[in-house]
C-alpha positions in Angstrom: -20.4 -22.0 -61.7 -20.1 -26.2 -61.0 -21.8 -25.7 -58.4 -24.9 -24.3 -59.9 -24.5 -26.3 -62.8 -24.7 -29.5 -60.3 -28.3 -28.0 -58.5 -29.6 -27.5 -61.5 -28.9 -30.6 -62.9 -30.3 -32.7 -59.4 -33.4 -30.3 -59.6 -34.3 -31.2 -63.2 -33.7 -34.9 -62.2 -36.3 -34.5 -59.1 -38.6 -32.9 -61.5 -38.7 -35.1 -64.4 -39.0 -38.1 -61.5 -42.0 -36.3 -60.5 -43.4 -35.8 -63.6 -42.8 -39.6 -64.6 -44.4 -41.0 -61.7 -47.6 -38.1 -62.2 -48.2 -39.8 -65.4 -49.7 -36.7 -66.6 -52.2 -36.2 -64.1 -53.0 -37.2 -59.9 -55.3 -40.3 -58.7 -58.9 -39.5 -58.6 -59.1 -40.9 -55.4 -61.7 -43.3 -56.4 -61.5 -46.5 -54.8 -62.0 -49.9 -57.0 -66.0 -50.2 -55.0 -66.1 -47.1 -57.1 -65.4 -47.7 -60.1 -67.5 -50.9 -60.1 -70.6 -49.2 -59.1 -70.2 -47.0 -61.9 -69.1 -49.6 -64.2 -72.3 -51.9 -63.1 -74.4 -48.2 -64.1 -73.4 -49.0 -67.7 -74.2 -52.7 -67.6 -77.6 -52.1 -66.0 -77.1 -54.4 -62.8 -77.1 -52.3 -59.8 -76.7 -55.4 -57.8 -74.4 -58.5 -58.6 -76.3 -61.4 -60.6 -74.2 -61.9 -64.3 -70.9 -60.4 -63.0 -69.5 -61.1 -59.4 -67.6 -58.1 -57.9 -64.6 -60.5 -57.7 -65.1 -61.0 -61.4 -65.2 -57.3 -62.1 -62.2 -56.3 -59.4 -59.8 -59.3 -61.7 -60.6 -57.2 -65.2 -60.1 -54.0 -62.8 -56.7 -55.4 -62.0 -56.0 -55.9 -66.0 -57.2 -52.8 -66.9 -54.8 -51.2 -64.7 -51.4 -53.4 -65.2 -52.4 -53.0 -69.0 -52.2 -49.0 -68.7 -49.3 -48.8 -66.7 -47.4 -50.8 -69.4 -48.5 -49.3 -72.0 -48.3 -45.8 -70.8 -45.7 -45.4 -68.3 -47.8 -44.1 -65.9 -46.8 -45.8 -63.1 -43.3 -45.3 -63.4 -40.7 -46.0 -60.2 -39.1 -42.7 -60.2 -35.4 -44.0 -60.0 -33.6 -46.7 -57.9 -30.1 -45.4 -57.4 -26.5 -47.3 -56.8 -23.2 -46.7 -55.8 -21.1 -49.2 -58.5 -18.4 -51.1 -57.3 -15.6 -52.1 -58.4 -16.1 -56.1 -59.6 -19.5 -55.8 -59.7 -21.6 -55.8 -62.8 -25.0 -56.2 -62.3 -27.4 -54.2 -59.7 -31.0 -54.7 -58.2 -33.6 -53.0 -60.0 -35.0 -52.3 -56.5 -39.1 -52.9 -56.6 -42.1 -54.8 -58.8 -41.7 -53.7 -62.6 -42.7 -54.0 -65.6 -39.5 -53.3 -67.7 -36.7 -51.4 -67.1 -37.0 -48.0 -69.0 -33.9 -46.5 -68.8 -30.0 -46.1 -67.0 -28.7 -42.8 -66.0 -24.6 -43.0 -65.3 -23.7 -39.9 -63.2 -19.7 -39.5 -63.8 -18.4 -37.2 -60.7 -20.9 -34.4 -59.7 -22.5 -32.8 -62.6 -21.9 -35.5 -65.6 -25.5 -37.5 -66.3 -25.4 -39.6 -69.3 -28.1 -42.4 -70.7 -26.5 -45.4 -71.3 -28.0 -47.1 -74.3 -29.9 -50.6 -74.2 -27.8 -53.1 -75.1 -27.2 -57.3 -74.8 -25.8 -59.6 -72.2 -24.0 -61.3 -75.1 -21.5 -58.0 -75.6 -20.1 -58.1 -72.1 -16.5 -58.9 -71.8 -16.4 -57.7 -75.5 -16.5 -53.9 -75.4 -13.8 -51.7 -73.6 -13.6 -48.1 -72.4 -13.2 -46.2 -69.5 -16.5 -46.3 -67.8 -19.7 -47.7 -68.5 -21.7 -46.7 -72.2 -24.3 -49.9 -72.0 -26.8 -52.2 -69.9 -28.8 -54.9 -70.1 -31.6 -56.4 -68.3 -31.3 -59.7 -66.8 -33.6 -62.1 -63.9 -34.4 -58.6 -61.8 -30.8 -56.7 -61.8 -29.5 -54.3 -64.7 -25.7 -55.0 -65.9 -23.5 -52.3 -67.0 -20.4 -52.6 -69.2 -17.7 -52.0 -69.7 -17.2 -53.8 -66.4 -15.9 -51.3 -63.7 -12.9 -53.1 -62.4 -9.2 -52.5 -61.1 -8.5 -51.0 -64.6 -11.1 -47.8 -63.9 -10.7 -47.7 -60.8 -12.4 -43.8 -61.2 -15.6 -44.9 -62.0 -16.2 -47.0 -58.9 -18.0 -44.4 -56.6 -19.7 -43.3 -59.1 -23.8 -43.8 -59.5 -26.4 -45.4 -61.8 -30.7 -44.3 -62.0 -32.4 -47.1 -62.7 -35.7 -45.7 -64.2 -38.4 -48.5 -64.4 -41.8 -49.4 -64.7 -44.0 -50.3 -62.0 -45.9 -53.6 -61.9 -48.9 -51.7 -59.5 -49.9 -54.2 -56.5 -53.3 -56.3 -56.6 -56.4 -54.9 -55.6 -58.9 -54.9 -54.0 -62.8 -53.2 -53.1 -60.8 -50.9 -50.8 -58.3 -49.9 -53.0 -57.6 -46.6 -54.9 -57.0 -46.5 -58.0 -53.1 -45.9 -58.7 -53.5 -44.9 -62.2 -54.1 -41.1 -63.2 -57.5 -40.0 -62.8 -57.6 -39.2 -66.8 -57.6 -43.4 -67.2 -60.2 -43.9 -65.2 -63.1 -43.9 -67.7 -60.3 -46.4 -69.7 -61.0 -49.2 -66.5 -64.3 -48.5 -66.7 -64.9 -49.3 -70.8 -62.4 -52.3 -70.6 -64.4 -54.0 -67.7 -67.2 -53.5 -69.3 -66.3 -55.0 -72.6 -65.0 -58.1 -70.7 -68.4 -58.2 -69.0 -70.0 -58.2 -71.8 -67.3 -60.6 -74.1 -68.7 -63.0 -71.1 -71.8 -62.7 -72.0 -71.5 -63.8 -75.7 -72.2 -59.9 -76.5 -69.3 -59.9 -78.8 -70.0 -56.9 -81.0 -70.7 -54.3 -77.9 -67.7 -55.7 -76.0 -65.5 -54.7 -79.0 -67.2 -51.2 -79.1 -66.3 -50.9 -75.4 -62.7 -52.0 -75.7 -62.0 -50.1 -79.0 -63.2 -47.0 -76.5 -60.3 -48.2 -73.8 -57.8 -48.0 -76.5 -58.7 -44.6 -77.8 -59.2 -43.3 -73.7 -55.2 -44.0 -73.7 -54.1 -42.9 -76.5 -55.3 -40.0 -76.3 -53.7 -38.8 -73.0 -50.8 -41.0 -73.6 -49.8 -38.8 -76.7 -48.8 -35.3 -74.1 -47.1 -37.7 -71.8 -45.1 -39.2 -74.5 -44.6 -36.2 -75.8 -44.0 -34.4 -72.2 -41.3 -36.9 -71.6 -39.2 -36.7 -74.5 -38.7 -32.8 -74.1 -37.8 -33.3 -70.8 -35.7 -36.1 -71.8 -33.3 -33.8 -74.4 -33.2 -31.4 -71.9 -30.6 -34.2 -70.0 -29.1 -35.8 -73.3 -28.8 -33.8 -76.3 -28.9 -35.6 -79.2 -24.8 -34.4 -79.7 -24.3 -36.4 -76.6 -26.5 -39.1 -76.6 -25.0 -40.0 -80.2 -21.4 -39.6 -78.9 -22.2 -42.2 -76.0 -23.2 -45.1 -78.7 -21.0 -48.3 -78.0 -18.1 -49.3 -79.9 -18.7 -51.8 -82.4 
């Protein structure tokens, strides 16, 4: 029955990875050449004369570091480590944004969040094995500390789930993002394009339209997440996992 119990529980972590990362949706495909010819289609400038490409591939490169933070689109699956005993603080692994979560795997079928907590609390909470981590200059610390006193919990692993910071680019590039934001890149650029051209009152129309583009797909993900989120943690466990005070 364990061993069931342990597939189960490695397939449901594949999965929600997957879903994470998806974002709700796959790439369009569309590279950032396209999005600027349709974004100049709006403007009415077929050809560069106000706005620059380079100009317009910059507020592309917003646009998209923008959604990814404020959706979680662009999520980094997980970055996984073998803790060690003496060793507090691990590599979150890649570019991020922030560091949305710690999974603690205890033997072969125990997952557990460990809850968000503060550098300053280190060295000040005891127990067995790890309830808490923090973020600090690119690694996440757990604590309790595994050291000679727990000596069971070494061996064990942490998921690192973070946010990605997406890499610059350029004409050429496709668009990471989900295909559902890509009319959300298009309305910010264009109300930057036209914030530089003292067209203040259209440019807030525009970005008020990128706003309500995200939140209205970032709703179901949110909302996708979480279920799939107390399918790992109930709230009877998550709330018997809070640090002692």
């Amino acid at each position: 029955m364990k061993k069931y119990i342990q597939i189960l529980m490695i397939s449901l972590i594949l999965l929600w990875t997957y879903l994470s990362f998806a974002g709700g949706g796959s790439t369009s495909g569309k590279t950032v050449a396209n999005l600027i010819t349709e974004t100049r289609y709006i403007l009415n400038e077929s050809t560069a004369s106000m706005w620059s490409d380079a100009e317009l591939t910059a507020w592309i490169n917003d646009a998209v570091r923008n959604i990814s933070a404020r959706t979680h689109c662009l999520e980094s699956g997980n970055t996984r480590h073998v803790l060690s005993s003496g060793t507090s603080e691990y590599s979150i692994g890649s570019n991020y944004i922030f560091v949305k979560g710690v999974i603690y795997q205890s033997g072969s079928t125990t997952f557990k969040a460990l809850k968000r907590g503060k550098i300053l609390d280190v060295g000040n909470m005891t127990g067995e094995e790890p309830s808490s981590y923090y973020e600090f200059n690119g690694k996440v610390g757990i604590y309790p500390l595994v050291d000679s006193d727990n000596t069971s919990v070494s061996g064990n692993t942490i998921y690192i789930l973070a946010v990605t910071l997406p890499d610059t680019l350029t004409s050429l590039s496709t668009i990471p993002t989900p295909a559902a934001y890509d009319r959300a890149i298009i309305y910010y650029v264009v109300s930057q394009a036209l914030l530089k051209d003292n067209r203040d009152g259209r440019a807030q129309t525009f970005l008020n339209q990128y706003y309500s583009e995200i939140d209205r797909f970032r709703v179901d993900n949110e909302e996708m997440e979480q279920s799939m989120w107390d399918v790992f943690y109930p709230k009877k466990q998550m709330d018997s996992t809070q640090p002692t005070q």
